[in-house]
PASEBA-1860 file (N, C-alpha, C; in nm, 3 decimals):
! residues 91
1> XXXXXXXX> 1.407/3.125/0.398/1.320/3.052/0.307/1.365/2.907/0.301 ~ 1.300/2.819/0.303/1.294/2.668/0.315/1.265/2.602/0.184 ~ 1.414/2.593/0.081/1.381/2.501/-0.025/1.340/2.362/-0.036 ~ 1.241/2.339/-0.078/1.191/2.176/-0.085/1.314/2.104/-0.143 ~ 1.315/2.007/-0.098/1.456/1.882/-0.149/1.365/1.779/-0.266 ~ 1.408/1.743/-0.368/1.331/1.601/-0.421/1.423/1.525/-0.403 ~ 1.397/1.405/-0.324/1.441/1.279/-0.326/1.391/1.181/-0.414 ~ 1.516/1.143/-0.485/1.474/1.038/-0.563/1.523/0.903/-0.511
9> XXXXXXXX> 1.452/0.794/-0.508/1.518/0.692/-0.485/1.507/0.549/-0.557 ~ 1.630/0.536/-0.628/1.666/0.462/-0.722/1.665/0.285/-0.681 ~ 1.533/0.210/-0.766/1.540/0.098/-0.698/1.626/-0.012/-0.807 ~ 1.601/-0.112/-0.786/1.703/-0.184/-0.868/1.541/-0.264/-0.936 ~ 1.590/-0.220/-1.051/1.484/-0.302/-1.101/1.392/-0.415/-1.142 ~ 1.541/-0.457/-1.158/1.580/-0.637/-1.241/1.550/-0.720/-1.106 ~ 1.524/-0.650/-0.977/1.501/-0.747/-0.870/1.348/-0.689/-0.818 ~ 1.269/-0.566/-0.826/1.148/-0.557/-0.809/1.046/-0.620/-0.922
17> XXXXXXXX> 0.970/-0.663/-0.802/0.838/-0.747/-0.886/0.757/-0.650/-0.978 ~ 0.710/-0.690/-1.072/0.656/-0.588/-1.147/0.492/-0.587/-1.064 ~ 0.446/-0.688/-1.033/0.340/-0.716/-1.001/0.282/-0.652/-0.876 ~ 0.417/-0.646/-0.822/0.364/-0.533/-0.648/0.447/-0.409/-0.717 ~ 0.497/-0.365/-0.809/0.505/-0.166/-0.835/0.320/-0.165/-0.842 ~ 0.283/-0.227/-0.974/0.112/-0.261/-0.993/0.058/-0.245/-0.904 ~ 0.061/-0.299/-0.759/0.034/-0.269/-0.635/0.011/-0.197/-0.586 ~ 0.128/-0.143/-0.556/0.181/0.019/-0.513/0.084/0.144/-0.536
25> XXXXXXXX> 0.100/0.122/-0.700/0.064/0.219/-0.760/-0.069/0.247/-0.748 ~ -0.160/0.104/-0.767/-0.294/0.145/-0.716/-0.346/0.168/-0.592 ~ -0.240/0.121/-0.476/-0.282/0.161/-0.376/-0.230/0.316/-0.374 ~ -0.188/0.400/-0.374/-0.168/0.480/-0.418/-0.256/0.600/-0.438 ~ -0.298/0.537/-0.594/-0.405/0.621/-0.610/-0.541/0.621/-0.538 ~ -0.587/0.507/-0.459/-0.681/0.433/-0.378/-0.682/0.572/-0.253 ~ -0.547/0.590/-0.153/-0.522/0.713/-0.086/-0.491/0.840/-0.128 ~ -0.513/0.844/-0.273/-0.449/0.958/-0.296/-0.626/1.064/-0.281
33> XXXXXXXX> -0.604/1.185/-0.197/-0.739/1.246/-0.151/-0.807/1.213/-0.019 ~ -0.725/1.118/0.010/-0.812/1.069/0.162/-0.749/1.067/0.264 ~ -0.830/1.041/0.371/-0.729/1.069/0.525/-0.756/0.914/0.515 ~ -0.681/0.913/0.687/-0.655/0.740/0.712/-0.761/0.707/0.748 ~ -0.868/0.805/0.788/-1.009/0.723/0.820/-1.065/0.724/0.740 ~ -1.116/0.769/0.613/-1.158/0.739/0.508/-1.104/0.657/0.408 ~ -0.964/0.631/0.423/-0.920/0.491/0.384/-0.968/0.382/0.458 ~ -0.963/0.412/0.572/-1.024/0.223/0.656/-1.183/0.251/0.619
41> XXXXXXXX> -1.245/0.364/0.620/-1.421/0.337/0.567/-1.425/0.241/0.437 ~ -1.314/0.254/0.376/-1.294/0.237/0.238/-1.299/0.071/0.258 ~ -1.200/0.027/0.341/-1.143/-0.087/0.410/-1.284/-0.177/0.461 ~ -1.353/-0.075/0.489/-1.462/-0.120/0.630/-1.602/-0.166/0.495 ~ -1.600/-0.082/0.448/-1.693/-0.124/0.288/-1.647/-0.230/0.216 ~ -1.536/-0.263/0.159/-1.469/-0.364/0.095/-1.536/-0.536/0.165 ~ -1.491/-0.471/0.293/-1.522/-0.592/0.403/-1.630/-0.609/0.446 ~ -1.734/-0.503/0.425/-1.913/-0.560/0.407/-1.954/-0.639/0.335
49> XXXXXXXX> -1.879/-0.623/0.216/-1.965/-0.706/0.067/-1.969/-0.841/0.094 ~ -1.887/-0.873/0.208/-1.911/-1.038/0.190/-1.853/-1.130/0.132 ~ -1.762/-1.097/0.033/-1.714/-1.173/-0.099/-1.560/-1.157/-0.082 ~ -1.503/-1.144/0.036/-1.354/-1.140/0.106/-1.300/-1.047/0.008 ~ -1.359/-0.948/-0.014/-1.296/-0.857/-0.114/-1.185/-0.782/-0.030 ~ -1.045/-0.776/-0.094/-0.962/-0.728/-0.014/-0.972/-0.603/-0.027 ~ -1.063/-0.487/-0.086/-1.055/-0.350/-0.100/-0.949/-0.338/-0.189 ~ -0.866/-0.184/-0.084/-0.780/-0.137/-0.222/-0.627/-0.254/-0.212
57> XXXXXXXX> -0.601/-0.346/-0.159/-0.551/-0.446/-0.162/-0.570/-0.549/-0.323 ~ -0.662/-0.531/-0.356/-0.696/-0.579/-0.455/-0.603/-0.702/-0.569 ~ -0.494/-0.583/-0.583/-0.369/-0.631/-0.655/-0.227/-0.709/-0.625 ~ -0.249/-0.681/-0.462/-0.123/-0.715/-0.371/-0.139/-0.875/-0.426 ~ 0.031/-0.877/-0.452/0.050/-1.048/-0.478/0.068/-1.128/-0.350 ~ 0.021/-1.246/-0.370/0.049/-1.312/-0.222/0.168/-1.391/-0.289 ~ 0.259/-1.443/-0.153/0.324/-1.339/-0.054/0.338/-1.210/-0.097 ~ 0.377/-1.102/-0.022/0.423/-1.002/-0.088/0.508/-1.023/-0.135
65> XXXXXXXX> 0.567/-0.974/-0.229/0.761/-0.990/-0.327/0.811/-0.803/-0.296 ~ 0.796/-0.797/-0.176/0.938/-0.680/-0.148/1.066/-0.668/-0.209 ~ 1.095/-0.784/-0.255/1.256/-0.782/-0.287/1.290/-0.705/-0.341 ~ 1.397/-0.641/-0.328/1.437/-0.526/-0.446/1.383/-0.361/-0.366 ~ 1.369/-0.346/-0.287/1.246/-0.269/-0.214/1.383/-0.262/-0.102 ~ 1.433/-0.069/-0.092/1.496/-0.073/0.070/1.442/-0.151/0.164 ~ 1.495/-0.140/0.266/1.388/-0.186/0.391/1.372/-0.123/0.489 ~ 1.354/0.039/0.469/1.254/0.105/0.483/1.161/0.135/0.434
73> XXXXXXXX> 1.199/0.153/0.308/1.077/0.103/0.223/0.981/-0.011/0.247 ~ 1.022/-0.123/0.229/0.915/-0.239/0.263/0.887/-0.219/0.396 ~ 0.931/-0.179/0.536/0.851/-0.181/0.675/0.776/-0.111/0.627 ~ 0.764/0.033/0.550/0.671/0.144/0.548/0.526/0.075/0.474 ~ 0.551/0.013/0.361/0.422/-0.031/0.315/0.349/-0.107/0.373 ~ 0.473/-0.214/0.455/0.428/-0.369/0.582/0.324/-0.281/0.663 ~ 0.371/-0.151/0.727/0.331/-0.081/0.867/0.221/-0.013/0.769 ~ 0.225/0.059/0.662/0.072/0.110/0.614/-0.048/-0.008/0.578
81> XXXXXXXX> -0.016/-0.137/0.539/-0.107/-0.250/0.524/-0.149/-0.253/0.649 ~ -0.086/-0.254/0.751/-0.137/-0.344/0.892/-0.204/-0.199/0.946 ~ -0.135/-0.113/0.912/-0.263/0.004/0.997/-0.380/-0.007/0.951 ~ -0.410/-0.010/0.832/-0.564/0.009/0.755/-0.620/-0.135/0.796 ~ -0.547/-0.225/0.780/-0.641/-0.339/0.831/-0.650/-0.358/0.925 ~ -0.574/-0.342/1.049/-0.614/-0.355/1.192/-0.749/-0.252/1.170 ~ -0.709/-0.108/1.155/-0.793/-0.010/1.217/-1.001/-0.034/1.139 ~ -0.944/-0.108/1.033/-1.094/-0.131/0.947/-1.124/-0.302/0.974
89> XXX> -1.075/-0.343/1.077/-1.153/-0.462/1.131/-1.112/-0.572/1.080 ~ -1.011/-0.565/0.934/-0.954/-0.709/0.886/-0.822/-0.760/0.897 ~ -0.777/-0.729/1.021/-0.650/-0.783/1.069/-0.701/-0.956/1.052
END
């Protein structure tokens, strides 16, 4: 039998942006229920309206503020941004 592990991973707080957890979180819930192609439809709609709507990007601060963020952590979110936008046309 194969016990599930929970990993927790403890970030430092006093150095993450509050403004990209905000981020996170809604992107998040944005994939939470969907595959990756129904996230870029998602992507691919955002980017019809015309009005440079970033979709579920919405909240992302420019620049990003990773800091405080492993860095596996930050490639993982870097590499999930650039998949959905390459693959939904707004690279």
């Amino acid at each position: 039998m194969v016990v599930p592990v929970l990993l927790l991973v403890r970030l430092d707080t006093a150095a993450v942006d509050p403004t990209m957890v905000a981020n996170l979180r809604d992107v998040i819930g944005s994939l939470n229920g969907k595959t990756f192609y129904l996230a870029c439809d998602s992507q691919i709609v955002a980017a019809a309206a015309g009005d440079n709507d970033p979709g579920m990007f919405h909240l992302r601060p420019q620049p990003s503020l990773l800091a405080g963020f492993l860095d596996k952590v930050a490639s993982a979110i870097n590499a999930l941004e650039e998949l959905l936008r390459k693959q939904s046309g707004n690279a």
